[in-house]
C-alpha positions in Angstrom: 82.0 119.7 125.4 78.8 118.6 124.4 78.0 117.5 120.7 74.4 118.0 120.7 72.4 117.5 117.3 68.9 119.0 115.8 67.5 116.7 111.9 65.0 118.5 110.2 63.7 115.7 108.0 61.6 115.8 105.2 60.6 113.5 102.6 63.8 114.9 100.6 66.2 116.3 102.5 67.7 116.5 105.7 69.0 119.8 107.4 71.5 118.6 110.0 72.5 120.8 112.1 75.7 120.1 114.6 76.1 122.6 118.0 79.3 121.9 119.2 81.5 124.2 121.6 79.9 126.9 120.6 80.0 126.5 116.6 77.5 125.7 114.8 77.7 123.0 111.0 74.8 122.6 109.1 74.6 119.3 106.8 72.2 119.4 103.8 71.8 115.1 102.7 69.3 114.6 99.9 67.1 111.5 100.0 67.1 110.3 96.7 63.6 109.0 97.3 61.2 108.7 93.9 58.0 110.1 95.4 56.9 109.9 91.8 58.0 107.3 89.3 57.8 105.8 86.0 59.2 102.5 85.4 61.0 102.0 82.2 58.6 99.6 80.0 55.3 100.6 82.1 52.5 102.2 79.8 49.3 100.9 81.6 48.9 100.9 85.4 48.2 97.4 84.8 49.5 95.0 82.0 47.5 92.2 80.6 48.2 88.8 80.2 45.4 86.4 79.1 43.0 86.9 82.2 45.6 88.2 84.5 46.3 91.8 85.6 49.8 92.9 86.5 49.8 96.1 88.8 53.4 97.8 89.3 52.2 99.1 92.9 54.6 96.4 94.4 57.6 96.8 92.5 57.3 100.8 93.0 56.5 100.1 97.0 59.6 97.7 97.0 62.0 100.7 95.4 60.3 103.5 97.8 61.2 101.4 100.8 64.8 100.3 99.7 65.5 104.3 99.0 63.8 105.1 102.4 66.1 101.9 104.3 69.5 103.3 102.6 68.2 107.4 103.2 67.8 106.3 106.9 71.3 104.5 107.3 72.7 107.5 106.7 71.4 109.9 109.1 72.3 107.1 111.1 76.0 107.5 110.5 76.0 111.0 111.1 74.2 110.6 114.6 77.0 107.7 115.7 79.0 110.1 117.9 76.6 112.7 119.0 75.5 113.2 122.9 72.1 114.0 121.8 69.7 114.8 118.8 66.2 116.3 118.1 64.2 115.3 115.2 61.6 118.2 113.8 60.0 118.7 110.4 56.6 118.7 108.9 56.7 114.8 107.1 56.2 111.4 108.1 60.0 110.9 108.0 60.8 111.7 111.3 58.5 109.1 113.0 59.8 106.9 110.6 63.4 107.6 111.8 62.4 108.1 115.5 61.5 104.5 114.9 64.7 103.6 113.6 67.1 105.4 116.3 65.1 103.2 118.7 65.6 100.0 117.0 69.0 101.2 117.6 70.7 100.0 121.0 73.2 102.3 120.5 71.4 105.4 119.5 68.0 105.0 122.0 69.4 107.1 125.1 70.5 110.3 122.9 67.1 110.9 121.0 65.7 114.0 123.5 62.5 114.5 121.8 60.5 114.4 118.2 58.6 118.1 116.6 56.0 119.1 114.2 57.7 121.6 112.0 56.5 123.7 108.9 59.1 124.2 106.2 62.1 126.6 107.4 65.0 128.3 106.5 68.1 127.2 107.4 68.5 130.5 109.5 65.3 129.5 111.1 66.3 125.6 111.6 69.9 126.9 113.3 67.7 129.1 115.6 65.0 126.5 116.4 67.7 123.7 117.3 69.7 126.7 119.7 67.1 127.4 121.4 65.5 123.7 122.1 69.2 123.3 123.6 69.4 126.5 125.2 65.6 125.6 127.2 66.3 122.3 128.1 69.5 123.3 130.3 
């Protein structure tokens, strides 16, 4: 039987949700991304050593992008055995990791197609993701 899969993906959380004979799972996987950080020993947005000026942009953009890199190898794992998945949500995130499922040799021929979402409920995301299935037959 087919194991077909809808993401919604958001900047800090994804809904998976798993169709398979019949049943449906739904997955909730925080992110762990700091959209907003401080940095322990950071007062100024810039520290100042005799004419230099120190910005922390890099070190926060560095942690954002780790976070991102280890948020998207999971939803990788979860996709490994699937026939085919469906990425919706309102954020960036799903480009991001439509991007990354077709870096993937492995992964390209199961994505079936990438949505603009608003926030849902899960009710709502299990009903979406059924009936994107249900239409494409």
């Amino acid at each position: 039987m087919k194991n077909n899969i809808g993401i919604w993906i958001d900047t800090h959380l994804a809904v998976i949700i798993n169709l398979s004979n019949g049943n449906e799972t739904v997955k909730t996987i925080e992110s762990n991304i700091d959209t907003r950080e401080r940095i322990s020993g950071e007062s100024k947005k810039y520290g100042r050593f005799g004419g230099q000026y120190l910005t922390y942009e890099k070190n926060r953009e560095n942690k954002k992008i780790e976070q991102t890199n280890q948020f998207l190898k999971i939803l990788l794992k979860e996709i490994e055995d699937c026939d085919s998945v469906v990425l919706f949500g309102p954020s960036i995130m799903k480009i991001i990791f439509e991007k990354e499922i077709k870096s993937n040799l492995n992964l390209i021929g199961k994505l079936v197609g990438v949505f603009d979402a608003d926030s849902m409920t899960e009710n709502q995301m299990v009903a979406w993701v059924k009936d994107f299935y249900n239409n494409k037959k």
